[in-house]
TORPA-610809 format. One line per 2 residues: number of its first residue (from 0); their letters; for each residue z, x, y of C-alpha. Coordinates in Angstrom, 2 decimals, padded with zeros to 5 digits. Layout:
NUM) A) Z,X,Y  ...
! end
This chain:
0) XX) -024.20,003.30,-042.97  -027.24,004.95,-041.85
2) XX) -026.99,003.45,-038.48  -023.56,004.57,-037.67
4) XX) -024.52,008.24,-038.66  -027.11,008.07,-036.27
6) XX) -024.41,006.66,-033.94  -021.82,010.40,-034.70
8) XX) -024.70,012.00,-033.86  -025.73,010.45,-030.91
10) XX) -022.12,011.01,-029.54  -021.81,014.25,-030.81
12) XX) -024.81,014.90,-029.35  -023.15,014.47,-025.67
14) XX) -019.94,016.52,-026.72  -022.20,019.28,-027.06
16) XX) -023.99,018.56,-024.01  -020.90,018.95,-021.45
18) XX) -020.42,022.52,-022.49  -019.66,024.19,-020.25
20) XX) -020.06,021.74,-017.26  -017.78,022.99,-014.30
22) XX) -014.93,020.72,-013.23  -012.29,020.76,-010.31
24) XX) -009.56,018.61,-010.52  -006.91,018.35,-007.59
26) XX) -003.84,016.92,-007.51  -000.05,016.30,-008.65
28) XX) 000.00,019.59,-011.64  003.64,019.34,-012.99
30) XX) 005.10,020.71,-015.80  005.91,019.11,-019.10
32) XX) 009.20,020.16,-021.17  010.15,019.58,-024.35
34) XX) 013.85,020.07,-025.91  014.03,019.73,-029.67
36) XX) 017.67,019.59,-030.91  019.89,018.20,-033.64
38) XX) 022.70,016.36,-034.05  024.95,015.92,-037.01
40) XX) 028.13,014.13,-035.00  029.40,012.86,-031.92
42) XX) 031.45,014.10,-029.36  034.71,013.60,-028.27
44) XX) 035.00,013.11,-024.83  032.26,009.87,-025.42
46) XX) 030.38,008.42,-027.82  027.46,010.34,-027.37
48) XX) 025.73,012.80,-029.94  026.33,016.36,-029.65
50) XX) 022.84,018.58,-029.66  022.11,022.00,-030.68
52) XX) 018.72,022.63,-029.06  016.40,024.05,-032.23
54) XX) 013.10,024.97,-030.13  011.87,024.34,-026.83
56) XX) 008.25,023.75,-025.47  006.48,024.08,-022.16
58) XX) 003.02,022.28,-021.46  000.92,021.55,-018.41
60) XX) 001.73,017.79,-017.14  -000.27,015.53,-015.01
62) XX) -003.51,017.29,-012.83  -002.23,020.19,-014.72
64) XX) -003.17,018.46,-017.94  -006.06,016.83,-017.41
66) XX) -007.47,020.20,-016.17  -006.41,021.82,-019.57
68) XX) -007.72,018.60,-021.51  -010.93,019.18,-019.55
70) XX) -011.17,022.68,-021.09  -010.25,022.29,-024.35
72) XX) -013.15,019.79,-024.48  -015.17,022.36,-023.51
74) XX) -015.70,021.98,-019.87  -015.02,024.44,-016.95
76) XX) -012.00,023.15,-015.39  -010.56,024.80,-012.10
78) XX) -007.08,023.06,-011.25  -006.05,023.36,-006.86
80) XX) -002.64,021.78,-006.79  000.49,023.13,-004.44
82) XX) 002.71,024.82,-007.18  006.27,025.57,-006.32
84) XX) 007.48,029.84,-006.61  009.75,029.36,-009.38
86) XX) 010.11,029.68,-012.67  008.50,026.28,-013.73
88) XX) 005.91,027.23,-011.34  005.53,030.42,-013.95
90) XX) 005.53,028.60,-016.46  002.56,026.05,-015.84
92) XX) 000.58,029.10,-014.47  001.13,030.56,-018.07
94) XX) 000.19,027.24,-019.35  -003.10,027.42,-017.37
96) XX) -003.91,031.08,-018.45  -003.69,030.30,-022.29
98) XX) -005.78,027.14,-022.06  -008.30,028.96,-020.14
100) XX) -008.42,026.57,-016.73  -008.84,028.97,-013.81
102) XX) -006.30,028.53,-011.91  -006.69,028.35,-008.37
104) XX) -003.46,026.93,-007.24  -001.27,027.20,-003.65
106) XX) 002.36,028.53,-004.44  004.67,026.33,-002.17
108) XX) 007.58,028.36,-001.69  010.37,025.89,-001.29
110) XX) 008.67,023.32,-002.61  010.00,023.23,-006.01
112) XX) 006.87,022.44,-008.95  007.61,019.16,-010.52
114) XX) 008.87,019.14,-013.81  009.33,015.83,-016.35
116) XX) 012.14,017.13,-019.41  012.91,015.90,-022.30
118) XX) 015.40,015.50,-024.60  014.95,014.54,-028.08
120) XX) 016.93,014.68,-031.81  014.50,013.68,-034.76
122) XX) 011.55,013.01,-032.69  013.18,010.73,-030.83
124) XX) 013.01,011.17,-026.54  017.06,010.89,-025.90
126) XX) 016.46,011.36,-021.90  014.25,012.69,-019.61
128) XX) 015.29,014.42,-016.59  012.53,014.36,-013.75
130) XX) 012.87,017.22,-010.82  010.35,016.89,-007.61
132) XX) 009.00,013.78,-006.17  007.25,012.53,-002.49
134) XX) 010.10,013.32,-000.04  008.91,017.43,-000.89
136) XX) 005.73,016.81,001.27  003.77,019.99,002.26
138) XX) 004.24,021.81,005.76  001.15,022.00,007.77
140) XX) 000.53,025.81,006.93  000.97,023.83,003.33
142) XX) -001.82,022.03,003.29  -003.96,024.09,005.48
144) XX) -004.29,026.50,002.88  -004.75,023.79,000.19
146) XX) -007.61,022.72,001.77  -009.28,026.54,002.05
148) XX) -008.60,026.49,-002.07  -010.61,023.47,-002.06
150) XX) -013.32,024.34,-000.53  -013.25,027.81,-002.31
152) XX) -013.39,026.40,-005.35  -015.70,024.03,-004.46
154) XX) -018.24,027.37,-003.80  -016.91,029.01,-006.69
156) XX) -017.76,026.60,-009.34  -021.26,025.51,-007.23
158) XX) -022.15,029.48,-007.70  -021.10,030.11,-010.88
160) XX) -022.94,026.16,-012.43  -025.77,025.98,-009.90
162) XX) -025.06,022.57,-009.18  -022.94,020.08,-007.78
164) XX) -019.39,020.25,-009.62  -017.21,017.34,-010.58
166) XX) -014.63,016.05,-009.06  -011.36,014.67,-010.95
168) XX) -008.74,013.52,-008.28  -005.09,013.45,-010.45
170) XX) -003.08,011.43,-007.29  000.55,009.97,-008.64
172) XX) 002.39,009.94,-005.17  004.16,013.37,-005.57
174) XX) 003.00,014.50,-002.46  -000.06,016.55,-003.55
176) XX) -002.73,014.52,-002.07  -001.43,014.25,001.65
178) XX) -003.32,012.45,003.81  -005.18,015.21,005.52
180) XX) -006.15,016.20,001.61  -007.58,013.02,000.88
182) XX) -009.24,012.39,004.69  -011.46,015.74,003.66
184) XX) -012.47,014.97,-000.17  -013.68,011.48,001.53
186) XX) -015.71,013.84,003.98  -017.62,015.87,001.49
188) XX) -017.80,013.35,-001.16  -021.35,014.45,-000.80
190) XX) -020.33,018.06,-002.38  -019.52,016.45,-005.65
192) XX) -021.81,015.18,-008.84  -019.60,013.18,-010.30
194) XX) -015.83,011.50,-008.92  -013.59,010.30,-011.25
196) XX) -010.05,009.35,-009.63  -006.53,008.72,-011.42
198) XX) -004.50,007.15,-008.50  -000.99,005.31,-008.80
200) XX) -002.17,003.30,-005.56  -005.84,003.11,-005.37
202) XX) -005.49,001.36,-001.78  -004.85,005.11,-000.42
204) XX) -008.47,006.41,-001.39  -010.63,003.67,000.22
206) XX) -014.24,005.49,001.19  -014.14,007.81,-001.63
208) XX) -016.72,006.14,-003.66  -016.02,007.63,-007.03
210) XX) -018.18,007.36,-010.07  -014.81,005.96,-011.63
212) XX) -011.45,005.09,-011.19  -009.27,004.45,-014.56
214) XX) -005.95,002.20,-013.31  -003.71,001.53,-015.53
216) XX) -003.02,-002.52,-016.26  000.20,-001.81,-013.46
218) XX) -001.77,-000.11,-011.01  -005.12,-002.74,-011.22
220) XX) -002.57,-005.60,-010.29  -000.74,-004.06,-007.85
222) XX) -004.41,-003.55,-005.91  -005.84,-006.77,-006.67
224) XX) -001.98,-008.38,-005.53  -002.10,-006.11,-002.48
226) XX) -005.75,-006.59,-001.44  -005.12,-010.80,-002.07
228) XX) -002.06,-010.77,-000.13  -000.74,-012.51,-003.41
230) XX) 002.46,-013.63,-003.06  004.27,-016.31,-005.96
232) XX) 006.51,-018.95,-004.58  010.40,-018.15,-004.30
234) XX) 012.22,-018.56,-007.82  009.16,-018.42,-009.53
236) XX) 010.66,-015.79,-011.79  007.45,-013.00,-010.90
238) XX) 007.62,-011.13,-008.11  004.99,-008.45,-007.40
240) XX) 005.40,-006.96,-004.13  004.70,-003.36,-002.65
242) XX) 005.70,-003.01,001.05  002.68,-000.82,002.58
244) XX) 002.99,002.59,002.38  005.82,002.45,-000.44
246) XX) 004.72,005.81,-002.22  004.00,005.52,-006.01
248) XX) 006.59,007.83,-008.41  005.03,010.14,-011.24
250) XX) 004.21,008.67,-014.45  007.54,007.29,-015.82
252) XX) 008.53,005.45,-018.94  010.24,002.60,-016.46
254) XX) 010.38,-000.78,-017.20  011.73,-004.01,-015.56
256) XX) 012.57,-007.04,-016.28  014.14,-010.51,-015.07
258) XX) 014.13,-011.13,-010.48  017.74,-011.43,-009.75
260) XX) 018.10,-015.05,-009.07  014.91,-015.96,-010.70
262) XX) 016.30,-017.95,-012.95  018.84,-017.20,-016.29
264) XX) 018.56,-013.59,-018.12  016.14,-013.53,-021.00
266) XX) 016.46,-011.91,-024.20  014.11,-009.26,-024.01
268) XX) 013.41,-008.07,-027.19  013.30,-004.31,-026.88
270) XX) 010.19,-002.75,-028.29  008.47,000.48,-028.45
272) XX) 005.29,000.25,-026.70  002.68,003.38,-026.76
274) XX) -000.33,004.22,-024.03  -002.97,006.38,-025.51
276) XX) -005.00,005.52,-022.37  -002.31,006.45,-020.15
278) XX) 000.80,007.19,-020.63  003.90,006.02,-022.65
280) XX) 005.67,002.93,-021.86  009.54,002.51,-022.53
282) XX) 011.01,-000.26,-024.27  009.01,-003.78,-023.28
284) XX) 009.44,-007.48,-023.47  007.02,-008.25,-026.04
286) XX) 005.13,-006.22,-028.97  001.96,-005.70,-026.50
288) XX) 003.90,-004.62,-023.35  006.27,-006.77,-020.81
290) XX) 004.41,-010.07,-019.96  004.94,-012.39,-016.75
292) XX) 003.53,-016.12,-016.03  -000.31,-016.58,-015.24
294) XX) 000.62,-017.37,-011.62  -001.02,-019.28,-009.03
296) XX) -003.20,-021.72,-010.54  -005.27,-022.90,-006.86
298) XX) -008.31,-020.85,-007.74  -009.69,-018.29,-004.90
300) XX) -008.48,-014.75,-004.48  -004.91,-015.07,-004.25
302) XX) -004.16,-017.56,-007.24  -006.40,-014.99,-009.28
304) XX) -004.46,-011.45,-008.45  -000.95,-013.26,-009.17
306) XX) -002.12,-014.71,-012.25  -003.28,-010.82,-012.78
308) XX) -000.53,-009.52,-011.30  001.69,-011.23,-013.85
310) XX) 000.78,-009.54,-016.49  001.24,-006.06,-015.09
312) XX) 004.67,-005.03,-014.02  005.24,-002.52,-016.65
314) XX) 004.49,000.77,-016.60  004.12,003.05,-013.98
316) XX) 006.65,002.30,-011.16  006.49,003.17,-007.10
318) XX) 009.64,004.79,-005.92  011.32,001.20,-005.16
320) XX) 010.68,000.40,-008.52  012.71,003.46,-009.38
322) XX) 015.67,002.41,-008.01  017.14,000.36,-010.86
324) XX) 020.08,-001.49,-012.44  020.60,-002.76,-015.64
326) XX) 021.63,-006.39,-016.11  024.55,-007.54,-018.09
328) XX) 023.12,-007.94,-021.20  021.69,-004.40,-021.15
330) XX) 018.72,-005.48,-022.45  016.98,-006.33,-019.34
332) XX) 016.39,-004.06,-016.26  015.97,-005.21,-012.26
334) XX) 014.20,-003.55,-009.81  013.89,-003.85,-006.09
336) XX) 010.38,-002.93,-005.90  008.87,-004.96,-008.64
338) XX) 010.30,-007.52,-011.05  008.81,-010.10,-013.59
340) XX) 010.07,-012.23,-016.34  010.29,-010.17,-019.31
342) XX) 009.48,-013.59,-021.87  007.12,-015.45,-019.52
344) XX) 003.55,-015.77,-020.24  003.79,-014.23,-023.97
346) XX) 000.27,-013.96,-025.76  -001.32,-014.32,-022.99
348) XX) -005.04,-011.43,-023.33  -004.62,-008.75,-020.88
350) XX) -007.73,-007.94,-022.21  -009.37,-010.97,-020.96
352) XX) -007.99,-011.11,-018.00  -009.08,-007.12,-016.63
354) XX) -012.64,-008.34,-018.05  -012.73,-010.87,-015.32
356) XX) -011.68,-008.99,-012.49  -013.81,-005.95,-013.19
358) XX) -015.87,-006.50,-010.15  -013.48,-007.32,-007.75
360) XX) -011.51,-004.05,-008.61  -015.21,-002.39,-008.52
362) XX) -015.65,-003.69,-005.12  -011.97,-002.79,-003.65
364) XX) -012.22,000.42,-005.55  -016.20,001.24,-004.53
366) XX) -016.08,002.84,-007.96  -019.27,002.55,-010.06
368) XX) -017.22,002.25,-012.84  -013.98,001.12,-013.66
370) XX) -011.65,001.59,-016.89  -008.29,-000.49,-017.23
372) XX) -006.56,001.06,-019.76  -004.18,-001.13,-021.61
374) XX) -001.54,001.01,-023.25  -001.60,-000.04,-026.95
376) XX) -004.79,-002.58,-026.20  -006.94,000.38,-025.69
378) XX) -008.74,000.00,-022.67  -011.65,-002.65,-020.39
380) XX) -014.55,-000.28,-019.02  -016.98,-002.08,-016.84
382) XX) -020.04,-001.35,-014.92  -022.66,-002.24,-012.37
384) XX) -023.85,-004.22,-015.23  -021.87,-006.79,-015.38
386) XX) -021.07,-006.06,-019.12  -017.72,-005.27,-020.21
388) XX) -016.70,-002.97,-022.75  -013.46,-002.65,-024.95
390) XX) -011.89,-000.28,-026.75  -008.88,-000.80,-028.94
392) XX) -005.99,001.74,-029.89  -004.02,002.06,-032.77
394) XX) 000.31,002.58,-031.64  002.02,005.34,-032.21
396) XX) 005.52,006.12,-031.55  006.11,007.11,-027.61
398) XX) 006.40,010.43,-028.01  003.03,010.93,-029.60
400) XX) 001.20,009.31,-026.28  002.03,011.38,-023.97
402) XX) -000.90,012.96,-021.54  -003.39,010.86,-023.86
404) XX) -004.07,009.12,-020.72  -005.69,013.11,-019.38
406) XX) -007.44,013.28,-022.33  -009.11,009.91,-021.71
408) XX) -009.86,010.45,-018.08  -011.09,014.56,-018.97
410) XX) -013.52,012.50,-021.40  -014.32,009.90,-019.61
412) XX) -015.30,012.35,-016.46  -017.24,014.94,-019.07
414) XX) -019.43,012.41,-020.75  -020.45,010.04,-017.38
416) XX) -021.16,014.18,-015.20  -023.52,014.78,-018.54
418) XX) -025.42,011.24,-017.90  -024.22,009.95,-021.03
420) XX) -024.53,005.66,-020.70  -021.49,004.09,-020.06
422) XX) -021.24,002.49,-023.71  -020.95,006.29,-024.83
424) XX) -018.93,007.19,-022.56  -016.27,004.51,-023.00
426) XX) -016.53,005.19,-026.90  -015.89,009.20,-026.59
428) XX) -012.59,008.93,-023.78  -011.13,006.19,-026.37
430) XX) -011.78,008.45,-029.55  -009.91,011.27,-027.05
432) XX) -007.08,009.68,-026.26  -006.60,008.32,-029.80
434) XX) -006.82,011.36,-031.61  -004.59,013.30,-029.29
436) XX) -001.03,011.17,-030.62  -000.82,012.70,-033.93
438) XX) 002.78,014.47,-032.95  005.12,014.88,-030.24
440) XX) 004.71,016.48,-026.92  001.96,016.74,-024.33
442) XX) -001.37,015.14,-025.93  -004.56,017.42,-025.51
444) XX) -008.09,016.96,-027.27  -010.09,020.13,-028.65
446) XX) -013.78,019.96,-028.45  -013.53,020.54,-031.86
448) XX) -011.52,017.90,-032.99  -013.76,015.39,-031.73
450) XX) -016.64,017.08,-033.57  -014.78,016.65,-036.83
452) XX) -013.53,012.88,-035.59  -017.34,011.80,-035.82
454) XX) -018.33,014.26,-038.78  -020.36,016.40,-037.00
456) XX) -020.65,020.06,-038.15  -018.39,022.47,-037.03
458) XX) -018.63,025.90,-038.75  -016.71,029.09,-037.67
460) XX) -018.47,029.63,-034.59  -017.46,026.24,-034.02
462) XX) -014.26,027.07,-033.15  -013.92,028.03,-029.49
464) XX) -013.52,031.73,-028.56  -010.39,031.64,-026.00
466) XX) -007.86,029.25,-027.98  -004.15,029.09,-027.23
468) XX) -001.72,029.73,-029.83  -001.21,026.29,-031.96
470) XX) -004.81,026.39,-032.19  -004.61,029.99,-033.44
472) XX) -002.43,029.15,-036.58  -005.23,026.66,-037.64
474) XX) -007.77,028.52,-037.35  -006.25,031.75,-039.20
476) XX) -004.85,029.23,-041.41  -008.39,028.05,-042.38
478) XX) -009.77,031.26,-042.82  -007.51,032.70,-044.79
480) XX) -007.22,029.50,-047.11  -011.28,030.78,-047.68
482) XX) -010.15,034.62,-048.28  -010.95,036.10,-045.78
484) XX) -009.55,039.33,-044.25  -007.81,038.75,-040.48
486) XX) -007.84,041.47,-038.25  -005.76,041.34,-034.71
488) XX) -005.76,043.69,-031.64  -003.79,043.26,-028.84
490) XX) -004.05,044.87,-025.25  -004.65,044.54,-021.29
492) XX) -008.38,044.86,-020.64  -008.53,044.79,-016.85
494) XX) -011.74,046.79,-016.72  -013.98,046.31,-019.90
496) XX) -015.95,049.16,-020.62  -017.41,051.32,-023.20
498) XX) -014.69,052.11,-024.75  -012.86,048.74,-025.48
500) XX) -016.52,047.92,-026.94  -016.57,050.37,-029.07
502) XX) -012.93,049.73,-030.00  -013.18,046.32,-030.49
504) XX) -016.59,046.81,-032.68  -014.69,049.08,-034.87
506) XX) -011.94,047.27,-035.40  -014.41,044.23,-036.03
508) XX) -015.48,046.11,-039.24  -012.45,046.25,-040.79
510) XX) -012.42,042.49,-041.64  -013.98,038.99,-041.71
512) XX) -012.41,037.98,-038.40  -011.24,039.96,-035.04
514) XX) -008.80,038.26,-033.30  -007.83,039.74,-029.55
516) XX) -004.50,038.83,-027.62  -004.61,039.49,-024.20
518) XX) -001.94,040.47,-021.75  -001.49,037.27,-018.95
520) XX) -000.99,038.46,-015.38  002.68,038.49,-015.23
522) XX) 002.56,040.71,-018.18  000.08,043.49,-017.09
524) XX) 001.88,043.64,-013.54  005.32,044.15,-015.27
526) XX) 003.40,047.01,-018.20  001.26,048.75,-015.23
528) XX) 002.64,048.31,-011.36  002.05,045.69,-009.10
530) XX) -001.48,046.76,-008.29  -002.92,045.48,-011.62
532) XX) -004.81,043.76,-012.94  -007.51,044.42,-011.30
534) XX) -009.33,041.40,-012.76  -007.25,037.80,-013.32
536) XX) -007.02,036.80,-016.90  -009.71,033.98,-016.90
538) XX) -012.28,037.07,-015.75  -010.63,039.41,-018.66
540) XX) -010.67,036.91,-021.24  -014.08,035.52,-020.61
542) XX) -015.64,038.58,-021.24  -014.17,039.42,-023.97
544) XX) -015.13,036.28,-025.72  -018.70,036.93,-024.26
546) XX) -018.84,039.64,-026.85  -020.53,039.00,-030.38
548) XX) -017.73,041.37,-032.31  -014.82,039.28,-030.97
550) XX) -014.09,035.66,-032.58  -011.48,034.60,-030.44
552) XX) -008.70,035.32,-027.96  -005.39,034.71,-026.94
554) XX) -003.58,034.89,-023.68  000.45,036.04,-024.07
556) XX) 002.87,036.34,-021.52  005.24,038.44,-023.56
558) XX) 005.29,042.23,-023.13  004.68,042.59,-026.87
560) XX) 002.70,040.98,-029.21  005.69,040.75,-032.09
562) XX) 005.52,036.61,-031.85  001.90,036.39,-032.05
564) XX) 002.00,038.21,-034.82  003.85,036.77,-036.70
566) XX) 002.18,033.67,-036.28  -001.52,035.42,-037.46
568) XX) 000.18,037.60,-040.03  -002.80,039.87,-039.88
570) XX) -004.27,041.72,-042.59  -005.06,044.44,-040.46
572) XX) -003.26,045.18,-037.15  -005.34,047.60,-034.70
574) XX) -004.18,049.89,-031.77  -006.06,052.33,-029.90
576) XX) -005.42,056.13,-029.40  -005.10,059.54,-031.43
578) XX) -001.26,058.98,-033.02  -000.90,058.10,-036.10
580) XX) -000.21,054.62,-037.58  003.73,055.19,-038.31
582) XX) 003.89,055.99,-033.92  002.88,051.87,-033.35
584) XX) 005.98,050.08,-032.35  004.64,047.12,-034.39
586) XX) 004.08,048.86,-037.36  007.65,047.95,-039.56
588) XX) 006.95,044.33,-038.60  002.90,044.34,-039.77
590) XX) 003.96,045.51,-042.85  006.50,043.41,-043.30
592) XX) 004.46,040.86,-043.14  001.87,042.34,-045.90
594) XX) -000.40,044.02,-043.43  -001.31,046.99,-042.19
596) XX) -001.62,049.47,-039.89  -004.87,051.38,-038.57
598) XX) -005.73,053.32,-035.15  -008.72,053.86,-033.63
600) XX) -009.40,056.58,-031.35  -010.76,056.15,-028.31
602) XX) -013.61,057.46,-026.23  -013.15,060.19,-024.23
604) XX) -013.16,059.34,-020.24  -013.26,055.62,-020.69
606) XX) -010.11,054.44,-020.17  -009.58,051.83,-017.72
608) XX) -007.11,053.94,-015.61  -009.80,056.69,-015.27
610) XX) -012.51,054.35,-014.27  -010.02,052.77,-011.75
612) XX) -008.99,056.38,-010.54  -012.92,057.05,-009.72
614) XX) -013.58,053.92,-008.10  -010.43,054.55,-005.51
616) XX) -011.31,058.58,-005.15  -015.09,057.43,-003.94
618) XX) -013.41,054.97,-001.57  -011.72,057.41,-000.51
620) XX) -014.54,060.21,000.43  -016.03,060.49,003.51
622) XX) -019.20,058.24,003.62  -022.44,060.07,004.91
624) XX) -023.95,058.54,008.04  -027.97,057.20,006.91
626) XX) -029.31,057.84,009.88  -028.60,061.33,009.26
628) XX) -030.18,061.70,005.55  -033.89,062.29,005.66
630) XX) -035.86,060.11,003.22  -037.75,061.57,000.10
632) X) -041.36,061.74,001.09
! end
């Protein structure tokens, strides 16, 4: 017992030790969608259920997701991705602004932002309708100013950490990562700590060198098959092939099943199959995930990658893979891209069989490390060492594992940039990704929840200052389950100054905890002109959590505050200026909720319109020529 305390702390020790570290992650951001309806009958034009949608959810998906994982954990993250200018391109920069990534992504007008939705009834994903995919590449001027973000952002976090950032390359073939993108991250590799890379087809970043790559079983045997030149004799019933330069889809729940021709249709006994390493699967051949033959059986390269390679055709699919048809017994799906016998090669150890290719897919990666991740196996990690590591996972349902495969890589990446030893590291990304799949939607991993997962202390100031809003109802939740008194402000603060410090000290005093929501961008330009803010919400809101009277803050996009709170239900709700309580718009709903209603004044020529109002009137003056001022003697 005493050795696996020492063990939390050890690993807790680390957690605490990437705060703060500064992270850029590039690549495919989409966003994630989630419909939740119900359904009491069917309808009568078909026999399909008829939904009235109850709630709907928006989340950061894919680079977008790891970038937000990588922040919740505690790390700086900085996302650079092409976004489309629409409204799911609002969205996911709204997503970005509440989870506190700074968001330094290229607007792509006509280029529409990726977006994965679903449909479910019960908890149960019904459909999923996918928008954006490889055939929207980005125009020259495109990715000319992609690049200039990248390298900005490069300085930026360089400046603001001192040292070398990290690197997280998000690539799943949506067009992102063109080649010009990934010829210059090659060039100044050099610029980067630590490279961890996420890559549908790993083939396309050859001279990258990252610290680590972390393919999924699919994408491991399509390299090894593709750098053997593997291919299984005809009617074998496995077929793994991937004509070069076949771009990879997005993360799917695809699977497929029996070659056409390769022999009789199988039963495939449809399963639900869960990836909290990296992704969900859809319905598989076997309890453990779709399983082919062991393959060539000569020895050497080849024979090796398709015995690999039959093990690994579920999952992730390329775009051929995409285009699909079901057979006749609709329980078994072929693809043109990629098909495999469903039945074959049943309790056959992916596990053992990643553990001995780990160094050829280190070598074809030039990765120092490299994690397989095995959907509901957990994962293989292995290292310069030789040594191979595993990790197991416990299944969920699919809906729960979605993203967990950003919070392993955001874990993975924090713990090997803060020279934690492999062992560690491969412990912490696995503990990640399996506490993420407690409920539907998009998985991400607070900092603080993997402090609790191995018992380490986490007191109030635990808690981290800037927290979105699910995190918020915890937290209140908590406190107020100890008695203590809640007190919530609300307001722009472009240009924190005296004034909002004085404010936001007094209104501190009037309880146990000071909660602050905070106007996004979209919401100050729409309350005060075009011209504001003056400072982007990552700058407001990290100053305001910088100060020791605020506990934590809250980014909205709303123009008022009404849903916020009624999710704090505040003991005491705060505004500034001389009018008295009854003048707040908010007030009937504070104290319908049991609270109420106070006003602080303010202090007199500190407002952040004055201040602005001086700053543009001295640009303004004529400025005195030097050379013409004598010097004080």
């Amino acid at each position: 017992m005493a050795g696996g305390a020492a063990e939390q702390r050890r690993l807790a020790a680390v957690v605490e030790g990437w705060l703060g570290r500064p992270v850029l992650v590039v690549g495919d951001a989409m966003l994630d969608e989630w419909r939740f309806a119900e359904s009491d009958r069917l309808c009568r034009e078909a026999p399909a259920p008829v939904l009235t949608l109850r709630r709907r959810i928006s989340a950061a998906g894919g680079a977008a997701n790891t970038a937000v994982n990588v922040a919740a954990l505690g790390g700086r993250a900085v996302l650079v991705a092409p976004v489309g200018a629409d409204v799911a391109g609002d969205e996911l920069h709204d997503c970005l602004d509440r989870a506190g990534v700074w968001d330094r992504t290229v607007n792509q007008p006509g280029r529409p932002t990726p977006v994965k939705r679903r449909m479910l009834a019960g908890n149960q994903i019904l459909l999923r309708e996918d928008s954006g995919d490889a055939d929207d590449a980005l125009d020259d001027d495109g990715v000319t100013r992609l690049l200039v973000a990248l390298d900005c952002a490069t300085e930026e976090l360089r400046a603001a950490g001192g040292e070398p950032p990290t690197l997280v390359v998000c690539d799943y073939g949506l067009g992102a990562l063109p080649a010009a993108v990934r010829a210059w991250l090659v060039t100044h590799r050099e610029r980067y700590a630590t490279v961890a890379l996420d890559a549908h087809d790993l083939a396309d970043w050859r001279g990258l060198a990252p610290t680590v790559v972390t393919p999924s079983f699919a994408e491991a045997t399509r390299l090894l098959a593709r750098a053997a030149g593997a291919r299984p004799a005809p009617g074998a019933g496995l077929h793994l092939d991937h004509p070069a330069g076949d771009p990879a889809d997005g993360p799917s729940e695809l699977t497929v099943g029996v070659s056409p021709g390769g022999g009789p249709h199988q039963d495939a006994h449809r399963s639900t199959a869960t990836n909290p390493t990296g992704g969900a699967t859809g319905p598989t051949g076997s309890t453990s995930g779709a399983a082919g033959s062991t393959g060539g059986s000569g020895g050497g390269a080849a024979g090796g990658a398709a015995g690999l390679a039959g093990l690994g055709a579920t999952g992730e699919p390329t775009a051929g893979e995409g285009r699909v048809a079901m057979t006749g017994d609709g329980l078994t799906v072929t693809g043109t891209g990629v098909t495999v016998n469903a039945t074959a090669g049943e309790g056959v150890d992916r596990a053992v069989l990643a553990e001995s290719r780990l160094a050829e897919l280190r070598a074809h990666t030039g990765a120092d490390v490299v994690a397989v991740t095995l959907d509901t196996d957990g994962a293989v990690v292995g290292g310069a060492d030789g040594e191979p590591r595993r990790s197991h996972s416990t299944p969920v349902p699919a809906s729960h594992a979605v993203g967990a495969g950003d919070a392993y890589l955001a874990a993975m990446t924090l713990a090997l940039a803060a020279d934690a030893p492999l062992p560690t590291a491969a412990q912490l990304a696995q503990l990640a990704a399996t506490i993420t799949v407690s409920d539907t939607g998009t998985c991400v991993c607070r900092r603080e929840d993997l402090l609790v997962a191995l018992d380490a202390p986490v007191d109030g100031a635990g808690h981290r200052a800037l927290v979105d809003t699910g995190e918020l109802a915890a937290i209140v939740a908590e406190h107020r389950r100890a008695g203590r008194a809640i007190v919530f402000t609300n307001g722009c603060f472009d240009v924190l100054h005296r004034g909002h410090v004085r404010y936001l000290e007094q209104a501190r005093a009037l309880g146990d905890l000071l909660v602050v929501a905070v106007n996004s961008d979209g919401s100050v330009r729409r309350l005060k002109g075009p011209d504001r803010p003056v400072n982007p919400v990552e700058d407001r809101v990290a100053l305001l959590a910088a100060l020791a009277c605020v506990d934590h803050v809250v980014v909205f996009e709303e123009d008022s505050p009404a849903g916020l709170i009624e999710t704090v239900r505040p003991d005491v709700y705060v505004k500034g200026g001389d009018y008295p309580p009854e003048m707040v718009p908010e007030a009937p709903l504070v104290r319908r909720l049991g609270g109420q209603v106070r006003t602080l004044g303010y202090v007199p020529d500190r407002s952040t319109s004055a201040i602005i109002d001086r700053i543009r009137a001295h640009g303004q003056e004529p400025q005195e020529d030097p050379s013409l001022t004598s010097k004080p003697s």
